[in-house]
C-alpha positions in Angstrom: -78.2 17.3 -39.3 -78.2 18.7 -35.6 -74.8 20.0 -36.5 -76.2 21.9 -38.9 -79.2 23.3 -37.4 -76.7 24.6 -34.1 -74.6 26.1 -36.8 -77.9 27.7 -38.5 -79.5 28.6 -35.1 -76.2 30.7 -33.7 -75.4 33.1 -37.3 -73.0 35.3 -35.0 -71.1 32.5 -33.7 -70.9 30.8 -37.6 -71.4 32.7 -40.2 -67.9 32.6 -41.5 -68.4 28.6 -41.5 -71.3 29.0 -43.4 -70.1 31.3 -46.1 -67.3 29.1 -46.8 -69.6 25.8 -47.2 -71.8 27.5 -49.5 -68.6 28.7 -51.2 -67.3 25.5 -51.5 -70.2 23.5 -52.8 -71.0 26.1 -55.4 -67.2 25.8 -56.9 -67.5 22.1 -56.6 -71.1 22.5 -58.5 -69.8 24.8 -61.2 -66.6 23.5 -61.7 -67.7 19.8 -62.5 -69.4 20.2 -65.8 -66.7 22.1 -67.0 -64.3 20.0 -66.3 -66.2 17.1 -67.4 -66.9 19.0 -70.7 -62.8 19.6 -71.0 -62.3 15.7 -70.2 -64.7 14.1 -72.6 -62.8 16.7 -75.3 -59.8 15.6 -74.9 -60.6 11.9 -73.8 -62.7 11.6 -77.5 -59.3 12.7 -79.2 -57.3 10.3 -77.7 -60.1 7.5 -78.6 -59.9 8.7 -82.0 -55.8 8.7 -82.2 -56.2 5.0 -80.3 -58.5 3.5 -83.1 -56.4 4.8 -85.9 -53.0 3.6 -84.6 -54.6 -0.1 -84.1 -56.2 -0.1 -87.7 -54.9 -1.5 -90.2 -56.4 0.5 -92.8 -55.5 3.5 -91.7 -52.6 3.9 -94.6 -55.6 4.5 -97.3 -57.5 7.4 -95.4 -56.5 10.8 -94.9 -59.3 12.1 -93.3 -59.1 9.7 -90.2 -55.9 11.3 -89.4 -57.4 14.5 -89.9 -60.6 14.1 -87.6 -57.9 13.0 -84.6 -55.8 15.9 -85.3 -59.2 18.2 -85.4 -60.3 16.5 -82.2 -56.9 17.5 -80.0 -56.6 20.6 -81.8 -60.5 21.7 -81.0 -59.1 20.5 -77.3 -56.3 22.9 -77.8 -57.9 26.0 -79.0 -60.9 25.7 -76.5 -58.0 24.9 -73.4 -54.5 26.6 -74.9 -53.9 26.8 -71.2 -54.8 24.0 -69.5 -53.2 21.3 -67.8 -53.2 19.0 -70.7 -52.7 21.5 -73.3 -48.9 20.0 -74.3 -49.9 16.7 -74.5 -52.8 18.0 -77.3 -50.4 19.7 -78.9 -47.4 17.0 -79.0 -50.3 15.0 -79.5 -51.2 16.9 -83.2 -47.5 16.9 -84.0 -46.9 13.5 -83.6 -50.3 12.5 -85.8 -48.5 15.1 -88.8 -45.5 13.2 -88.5 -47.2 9.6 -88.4 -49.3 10.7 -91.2 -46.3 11.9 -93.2 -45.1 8.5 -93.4 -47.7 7.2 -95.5 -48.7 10.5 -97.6 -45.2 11.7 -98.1 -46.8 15.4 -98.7 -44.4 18.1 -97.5 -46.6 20.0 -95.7 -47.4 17.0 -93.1 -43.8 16.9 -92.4 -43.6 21.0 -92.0 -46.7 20.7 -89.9 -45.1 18.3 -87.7 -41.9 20.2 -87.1 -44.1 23.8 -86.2 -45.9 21.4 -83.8 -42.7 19.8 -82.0 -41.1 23.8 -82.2 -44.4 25.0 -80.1 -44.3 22.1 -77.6 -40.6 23.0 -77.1 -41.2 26.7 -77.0 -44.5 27.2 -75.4 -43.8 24.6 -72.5 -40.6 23.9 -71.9 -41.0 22.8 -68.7 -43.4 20.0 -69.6 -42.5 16.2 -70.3 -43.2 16.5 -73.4 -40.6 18.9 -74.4 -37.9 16.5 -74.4 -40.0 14.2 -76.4 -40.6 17.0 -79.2 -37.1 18.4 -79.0 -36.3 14.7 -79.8 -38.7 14.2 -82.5 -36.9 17.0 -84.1 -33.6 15.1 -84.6 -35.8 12.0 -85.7 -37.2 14.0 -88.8 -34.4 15.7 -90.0 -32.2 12.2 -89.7 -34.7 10.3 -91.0 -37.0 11.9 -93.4 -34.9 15.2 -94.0 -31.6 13.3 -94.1 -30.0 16.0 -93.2 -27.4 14.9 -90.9 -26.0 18.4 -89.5 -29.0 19.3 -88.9 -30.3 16.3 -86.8 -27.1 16.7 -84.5 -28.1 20.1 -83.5 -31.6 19.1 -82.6 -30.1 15.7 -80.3 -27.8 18.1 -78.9 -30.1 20.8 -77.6 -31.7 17.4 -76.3 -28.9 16.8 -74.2 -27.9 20.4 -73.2 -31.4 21.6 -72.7 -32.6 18.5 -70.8 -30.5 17.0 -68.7 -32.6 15.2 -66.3 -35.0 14.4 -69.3 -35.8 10.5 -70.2 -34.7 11.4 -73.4 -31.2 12.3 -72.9 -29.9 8.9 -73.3 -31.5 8.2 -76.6 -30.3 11.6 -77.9 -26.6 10.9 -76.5 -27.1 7.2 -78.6 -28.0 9.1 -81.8 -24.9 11.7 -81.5 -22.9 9.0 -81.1 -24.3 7.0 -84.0 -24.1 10.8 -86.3 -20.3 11.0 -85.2 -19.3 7.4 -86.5 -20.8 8.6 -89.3 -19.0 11.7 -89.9 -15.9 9.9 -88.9 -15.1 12.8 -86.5 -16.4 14.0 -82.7 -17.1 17.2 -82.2 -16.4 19.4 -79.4 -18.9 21.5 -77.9 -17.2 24.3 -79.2 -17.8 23.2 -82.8 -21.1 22.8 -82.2 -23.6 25.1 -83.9 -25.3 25.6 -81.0 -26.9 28.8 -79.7 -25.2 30.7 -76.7 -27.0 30.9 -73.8 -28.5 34.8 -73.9 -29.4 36.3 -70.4 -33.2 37.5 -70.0 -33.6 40.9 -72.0 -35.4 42.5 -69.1 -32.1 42.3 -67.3 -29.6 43.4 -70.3 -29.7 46.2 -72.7 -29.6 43.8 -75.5 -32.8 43.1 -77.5 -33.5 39.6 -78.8 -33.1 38.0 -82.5 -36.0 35.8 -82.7 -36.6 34.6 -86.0 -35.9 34.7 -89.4 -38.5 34.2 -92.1 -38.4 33.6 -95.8 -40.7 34.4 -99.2 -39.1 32.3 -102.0 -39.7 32.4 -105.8 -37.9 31.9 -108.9 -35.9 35.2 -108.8 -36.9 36.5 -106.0 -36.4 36.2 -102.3 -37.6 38.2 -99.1 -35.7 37.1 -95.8 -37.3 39.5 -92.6 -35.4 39.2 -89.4 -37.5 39.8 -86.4 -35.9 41.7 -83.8 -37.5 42.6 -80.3 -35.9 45.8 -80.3 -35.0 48.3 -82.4 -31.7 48.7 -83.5 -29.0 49.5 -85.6 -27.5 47.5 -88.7 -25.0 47.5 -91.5 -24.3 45.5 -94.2 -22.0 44.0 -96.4 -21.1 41.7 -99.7 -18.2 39.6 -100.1 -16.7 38.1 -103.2 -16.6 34.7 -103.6 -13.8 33.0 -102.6 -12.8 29.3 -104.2 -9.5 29.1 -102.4 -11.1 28.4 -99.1 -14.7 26.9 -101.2 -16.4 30.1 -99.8 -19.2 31.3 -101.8 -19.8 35.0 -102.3 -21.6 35.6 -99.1 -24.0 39.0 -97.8 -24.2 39.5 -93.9 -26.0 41.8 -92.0 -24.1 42.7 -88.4 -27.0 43.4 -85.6 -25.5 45.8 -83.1 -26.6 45.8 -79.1 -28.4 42.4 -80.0 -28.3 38.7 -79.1 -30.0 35.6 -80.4 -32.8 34.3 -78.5 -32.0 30.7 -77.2 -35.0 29.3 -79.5 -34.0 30.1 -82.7 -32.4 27.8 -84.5 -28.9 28.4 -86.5 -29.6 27.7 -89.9 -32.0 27.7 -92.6 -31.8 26.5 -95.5 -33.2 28.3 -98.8 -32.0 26.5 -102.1 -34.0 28.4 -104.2 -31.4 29.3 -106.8 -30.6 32.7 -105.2 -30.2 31.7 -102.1 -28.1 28.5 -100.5 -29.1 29.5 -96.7 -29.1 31.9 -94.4 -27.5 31.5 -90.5 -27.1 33.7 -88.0 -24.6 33.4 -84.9 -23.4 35.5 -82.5 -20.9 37.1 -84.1 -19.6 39.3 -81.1 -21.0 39.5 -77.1 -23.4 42.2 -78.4 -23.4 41.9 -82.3 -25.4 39.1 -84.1 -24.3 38.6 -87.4 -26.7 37.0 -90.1 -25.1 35.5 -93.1 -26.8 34.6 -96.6 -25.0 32.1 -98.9 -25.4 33.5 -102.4 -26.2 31.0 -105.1 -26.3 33.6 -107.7 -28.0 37.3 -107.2 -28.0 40.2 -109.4 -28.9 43.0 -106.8 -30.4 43.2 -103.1 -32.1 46.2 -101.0 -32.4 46.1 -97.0 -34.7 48.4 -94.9 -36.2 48.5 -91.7 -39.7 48.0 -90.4 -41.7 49.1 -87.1 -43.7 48.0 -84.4 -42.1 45.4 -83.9 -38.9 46.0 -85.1 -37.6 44.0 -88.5 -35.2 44.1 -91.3 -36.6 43.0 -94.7 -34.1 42.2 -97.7 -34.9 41.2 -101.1 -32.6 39.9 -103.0 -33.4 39.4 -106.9 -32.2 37.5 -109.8 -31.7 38.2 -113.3 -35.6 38.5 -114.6 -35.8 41.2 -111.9 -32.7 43.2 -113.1 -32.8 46.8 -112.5 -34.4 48.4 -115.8 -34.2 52.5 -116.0 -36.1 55.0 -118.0 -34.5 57.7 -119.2 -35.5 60.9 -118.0 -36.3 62.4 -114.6 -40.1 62.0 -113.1 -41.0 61.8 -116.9 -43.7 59.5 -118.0 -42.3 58.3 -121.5 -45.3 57.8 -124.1 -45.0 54.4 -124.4 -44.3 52.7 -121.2 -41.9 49.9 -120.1 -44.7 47.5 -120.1 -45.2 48.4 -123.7 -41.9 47.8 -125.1 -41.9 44.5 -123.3 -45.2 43.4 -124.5 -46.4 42.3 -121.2 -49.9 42.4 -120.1 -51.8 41.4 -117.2 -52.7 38.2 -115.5 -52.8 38.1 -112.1 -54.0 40.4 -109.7 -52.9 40.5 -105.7 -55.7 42.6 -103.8 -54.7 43.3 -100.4 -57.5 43.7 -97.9 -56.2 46.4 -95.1 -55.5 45.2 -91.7 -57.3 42.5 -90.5 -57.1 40.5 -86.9 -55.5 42.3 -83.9 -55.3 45.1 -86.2 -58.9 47.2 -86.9 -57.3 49.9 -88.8 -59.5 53.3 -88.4 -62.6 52.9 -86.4 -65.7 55.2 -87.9 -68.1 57.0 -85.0 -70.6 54.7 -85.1 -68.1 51.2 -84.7 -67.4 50.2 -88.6 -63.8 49.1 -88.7 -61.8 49.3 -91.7 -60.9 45.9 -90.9 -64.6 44.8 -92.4 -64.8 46.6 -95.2 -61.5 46.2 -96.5 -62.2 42.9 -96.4 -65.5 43.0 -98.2 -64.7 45.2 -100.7 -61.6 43.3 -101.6 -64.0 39.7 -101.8 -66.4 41.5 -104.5 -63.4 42.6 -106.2 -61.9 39.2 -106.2 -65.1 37.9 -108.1 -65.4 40.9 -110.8 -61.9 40.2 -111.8 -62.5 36.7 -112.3 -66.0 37.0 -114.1 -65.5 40.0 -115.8 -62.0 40.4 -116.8 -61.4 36.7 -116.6 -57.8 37.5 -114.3 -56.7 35.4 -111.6 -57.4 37.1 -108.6 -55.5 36.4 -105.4 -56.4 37.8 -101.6 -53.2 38.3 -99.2 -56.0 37.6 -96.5 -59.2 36.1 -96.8 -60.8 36.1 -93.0 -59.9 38.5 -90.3 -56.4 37.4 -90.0 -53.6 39.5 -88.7 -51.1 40.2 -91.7 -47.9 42.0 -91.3 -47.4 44.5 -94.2 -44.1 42.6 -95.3 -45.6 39.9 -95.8 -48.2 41.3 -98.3 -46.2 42.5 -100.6 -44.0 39.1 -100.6 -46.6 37.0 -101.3 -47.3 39.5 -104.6 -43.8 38.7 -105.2 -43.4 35.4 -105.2 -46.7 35.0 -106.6 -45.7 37.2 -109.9 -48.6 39.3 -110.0 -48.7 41.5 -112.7 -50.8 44.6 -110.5 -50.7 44.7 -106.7 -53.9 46.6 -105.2 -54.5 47.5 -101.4 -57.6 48.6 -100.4 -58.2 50.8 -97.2 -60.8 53.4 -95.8 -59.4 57.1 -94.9 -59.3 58.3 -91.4 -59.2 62.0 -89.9 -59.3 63.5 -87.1 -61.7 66.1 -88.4 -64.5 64.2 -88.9 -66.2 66.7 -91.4 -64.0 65.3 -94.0 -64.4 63.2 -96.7 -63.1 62.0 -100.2 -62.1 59.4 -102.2 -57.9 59.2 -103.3 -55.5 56.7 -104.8 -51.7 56.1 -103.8 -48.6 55.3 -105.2 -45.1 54.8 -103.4 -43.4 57.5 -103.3 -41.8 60.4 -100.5 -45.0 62.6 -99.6 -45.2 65.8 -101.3 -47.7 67.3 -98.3 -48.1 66.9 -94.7 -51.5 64.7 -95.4 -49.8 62.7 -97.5 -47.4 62.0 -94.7 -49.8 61.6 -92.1 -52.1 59.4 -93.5 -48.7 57.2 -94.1 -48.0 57.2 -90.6 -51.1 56.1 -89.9 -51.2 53.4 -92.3 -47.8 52.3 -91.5 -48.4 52.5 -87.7 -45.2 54.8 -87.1 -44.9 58.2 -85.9 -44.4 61.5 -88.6 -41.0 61.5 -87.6 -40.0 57.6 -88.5 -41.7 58.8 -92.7 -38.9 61.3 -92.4 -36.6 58.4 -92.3 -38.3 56.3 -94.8 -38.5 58.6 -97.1 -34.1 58.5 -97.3 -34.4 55.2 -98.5 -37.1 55.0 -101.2 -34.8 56.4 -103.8 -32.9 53.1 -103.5 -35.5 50.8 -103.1 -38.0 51.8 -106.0 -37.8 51.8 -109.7 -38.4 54.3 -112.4 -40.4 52.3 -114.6 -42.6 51.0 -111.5 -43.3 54.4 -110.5 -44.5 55.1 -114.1 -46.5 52.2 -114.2 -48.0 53.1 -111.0 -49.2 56.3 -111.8 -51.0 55.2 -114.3 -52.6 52.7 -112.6 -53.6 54.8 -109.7 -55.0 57.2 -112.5 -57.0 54.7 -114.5 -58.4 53.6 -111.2 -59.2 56.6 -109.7 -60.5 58.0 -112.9 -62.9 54.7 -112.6 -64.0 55.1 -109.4 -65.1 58.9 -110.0 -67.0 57.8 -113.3 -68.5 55.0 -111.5 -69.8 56.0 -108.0 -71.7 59.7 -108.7 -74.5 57.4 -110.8 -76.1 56.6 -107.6 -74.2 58.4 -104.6 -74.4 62.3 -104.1 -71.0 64.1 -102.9 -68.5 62.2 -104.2 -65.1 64.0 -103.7 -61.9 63.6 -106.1 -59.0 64.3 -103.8 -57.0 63.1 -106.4 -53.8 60.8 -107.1 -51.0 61.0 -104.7 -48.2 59.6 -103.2 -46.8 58.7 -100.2 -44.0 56.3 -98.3 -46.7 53.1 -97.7 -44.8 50.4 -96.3 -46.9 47.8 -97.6 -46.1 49.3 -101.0 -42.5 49.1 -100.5 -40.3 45.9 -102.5 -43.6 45.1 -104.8 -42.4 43.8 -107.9 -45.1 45.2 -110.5 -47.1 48.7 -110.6 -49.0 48.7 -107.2 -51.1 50.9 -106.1 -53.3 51.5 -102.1 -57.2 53.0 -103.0 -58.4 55.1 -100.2 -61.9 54.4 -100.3 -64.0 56.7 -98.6 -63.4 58.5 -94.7 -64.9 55.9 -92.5 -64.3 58.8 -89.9 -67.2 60.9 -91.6 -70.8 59.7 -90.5 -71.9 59.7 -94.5 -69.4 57.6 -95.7 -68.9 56.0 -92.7 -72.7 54.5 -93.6 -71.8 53.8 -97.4 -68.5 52.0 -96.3 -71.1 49.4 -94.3 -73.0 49.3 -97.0 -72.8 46.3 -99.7 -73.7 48.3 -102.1 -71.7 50.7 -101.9 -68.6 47.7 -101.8 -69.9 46.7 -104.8 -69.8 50.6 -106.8 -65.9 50.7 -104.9 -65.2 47.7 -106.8 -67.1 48.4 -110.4 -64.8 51.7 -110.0 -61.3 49.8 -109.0 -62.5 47.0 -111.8 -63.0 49.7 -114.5 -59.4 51.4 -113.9 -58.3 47.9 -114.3 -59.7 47.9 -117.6 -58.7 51.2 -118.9 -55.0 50.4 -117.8 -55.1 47.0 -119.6 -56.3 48.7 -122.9 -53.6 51.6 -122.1 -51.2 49.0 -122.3 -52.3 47.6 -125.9 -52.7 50.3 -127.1 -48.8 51.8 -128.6 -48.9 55.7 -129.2 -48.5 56.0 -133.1 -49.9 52.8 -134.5 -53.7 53.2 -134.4 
């Protein structure tokens, strides 16, 4: 204590000293409870994952694995970086895979792998990398029983950690894969990934994954791509001299695989065998699908980030003509094939990172996408008794490939996104309905570039493609969608909303629009950029007029489609 009092007693002298205790025991103060708090998280999860590995009855209860999962993932979320943030999340992976084994469900197992994939990805210097990297191989040799496969995932073991402790039990498993085989490969054989220098120091740009929508007869691969670049394509004849199948690859100029992606995926849906990707050349990648059986495919490019989508279709989905140019027939294609409608995709605009158009006053199109599409969802159900289907149903980040995939492979007979306009002018204001197709007038155009999130310039582009990608009859079926429902929402809305404005049915190049397999149309709302409708938008019910208007289209092109010009 007299130490103190000198120290208090002479300020010039020790000021410095006295700032720096303070400092100290206020860190040491605030600090504790937190990291307390962030201890007795994590400690409860491992508690929980101790009891369940000791009990016995474990095997008949699902949700005991599912509260220790909850427990290390409610560690992970709160702490993602945090010192013990890899061990939650190997942790979580290793409860999917342990739970696999006694529920056998698919999506444990594809849990698990994700899992491992982060632990590896997101902290690859941790000692638990080697661990998950090795837990890979155990999957796919035990559970997946594919052997190829497995080898790869040892392998990377070995090559990507070298001083790890689980080199040695990867190097026992290669050698126990090659006995198998009956042959040892050389490192050359190996379908392992070259080693790609950083892209901050090259002027390559970075293949990072591949993804893949799957149905019956239809498929949607997207490659993602850090960069943009430039592509070509081509499809080659089977070949059963050599037991080649007929095979598309896609050549990715100035480009190189990133060192995480893995070589091969496979598919197996009937269209598709698999599709791999190797570096094909020092700057080319070259992706490769193995063709089951196809009837046609289309490939374009998306932006921000960079990706190339193709769709590949089967037989069901064979290209089908009208005659005629930009002719409606009288009866439509839907009519002579008798088909009618039972499921509806409604895509809510944007959503997560991405807010879409911001009115003056903070509503974000985000919101009331999302709102409007929910009170949709229910009208269809209850009124027309349709299955309804959301491509989002929180405010979740969607990219606008994936959208129109899940429409796909979900077979949805109508495909409707729902946005609120933007402009710049705020004055302006209006309600209009789109259909895919090249802009016929600069606001056409600019609203798409908005929409799309690409400048005017990169619609110029898309517009050279849509003649390839989209269908006659879809465009006819289309615009009469987009009329019914237009025509709906203009009979609806004036019975209890002044200044309603018809800006009519257009069309413009709408990325999300693009590859949807049934009529599809977007519904600009209202301007959430002018102050009167920017209050409506917020407005429940206002949602609910927006969707008594889009649900009476609906209705009107269902009995269109019943009804055959000439027979009553």
């Amino acid at each position: 204590m007299r130490f103190f009092r000198s120290i208090i007693n002479e300020p010039p002298r020790f000021s410095w000293l006295i700032s720096l205790l303070i400092l100290l025991v206020w860190m040491a103060v605030a600090v504790a409870p937190v990291s307390a708090a962030r201890q007795d998280r994590l400690k409860g999860a491992k508690d929980c994952s101790r009891r369940l590995y000791k009990s016995k009855k474990r095997i008949r209860y699902r949700d005991q694995w599912k509260r220790c999962i909850q427990g290390y993932e409610s560690y992970y979320r709160k702490y993602p970086k945090g010192r013990q943030a890899d061990e939650a999340l190997y942790a979580t992976a290793k409860l999917y895979k342990g739970l696999y084994g006694y529920s056998r469900l698919s999506s444990d197992l594809s849990e698990a792998i994700n899992r491992f994939r982060q632990v590896v990805k997101r902290f690859p210097k941790s000692r638990f990398a080697d661990d998950a990297q090795y837990q890979l191989g155990e999957i796919y040799r035990r559970y997946k029983k594919d052997l190829e496969r497995a080898y790869v995932e040892y392998f990377k073991v070995v090559m990507d950690f070298p001083h790890g402790d689980m080199k040695p039990r990867a190097q026992k498993r290669l050698a126990q894969l090659e006995s198998k085989t009956g042959k040892r490969r050389s490192k050359q054989e190996l379908p392992r990934l070259p080693k790609v220098p950083p892209v901050a120091s090259t002027s390559l740009s970075r293949v990072t994954d591949i993804r893949h929508w799957s149905a019956q007869d239809y498929t949607r691969i997207v490659i993602d791509v850090n960069g943009q670049i430039d592509y070509s394509s081509h499809l080659l004849k089977p070949d059963p001299a050599i037991g080649k199948p007929p095979r598309l690859y896609i050549d990715l100029r100035n480009s190189a695989l990133d060192p995480t992606f893995v070589g091969a995926i496979p598919i197996g849906d009937g269209l598709l065998r698999k599709v791999r990707a190797a570096q094909y050349k020092p700057t080319v990648v070259r992706v490769v699908l193995d063709i089951e059986t196809i009837e046609d495919h289309k490939i374009f490019s998306l932006s921000d980030p960079f990706r190339i989508v193709i769709d590949v279709t089967g037989e069901s989905r064979k290209r089908v003509l009208l005659p005629g140019k930009g002719k409606v027939p009288s009866i439509t294609l839907a009519q002579q094939l008798g088909l009618g409608v039972k499921k509806v995709v409604i895509d809510p605009g944007h959503g997560g990172k991405d807010p879409g158009a911001v009115g003056p006053s903070g509503v974000r199109e985000k919101a009331v996408t999302l709102a409007i599409a929910k009170k949709l969802q229910k009208k269809l159900r209850e009124e027309l008794k349709l299955e309804a289907i959301l491509t989002r149903k929180s405010d979740t980040f969607l990219p606008l490939e994936e959208r129109t995939a899940l429409a796909n492979t979900q077979k949805a007979d109508l495909f409707v996104s729902i946005h609120t306009n933007a402009h710049k002018n705020r004055r302006v204001y209006g309600m209009s309905t789109y259909i895919l197709n090249v802009a016929t007038d600069a606001e056409a155009a600019r609203l798409a570039a908005f929409e799309n999130a690409v400048s005017a310039k990169r619609i110029s582009d898309l517009e050279k493609i849509l003649n390839d990608l989209m269908l006659n009859s879809k465009i006819n079926e289309s615009s009469r969608l987009a009329d019914a429902v237009q025509h709906g929402l203009l009979k609806r809305l004036p019975k209890n909303y002044s200044r309603i404005k018809d800006l009519g049915v257009k069309q413009a190049p709408f990325y999300v629009l693009i590859g949807a397999q049934m009529p599809s149309i977007m519904v600009e709302t209202s301007f959430v950029t002018n102050k009167r409708e920017e209050k409506r938008l917020a407005s429940g019910a206002y949602q609910d007029a927006v969707a008594d208007g889009i649900i009476a289209g609906i209705r009107s092109y269902i009995k269109q489609m019943e009804r055959i010009p000439g027979q009553g």
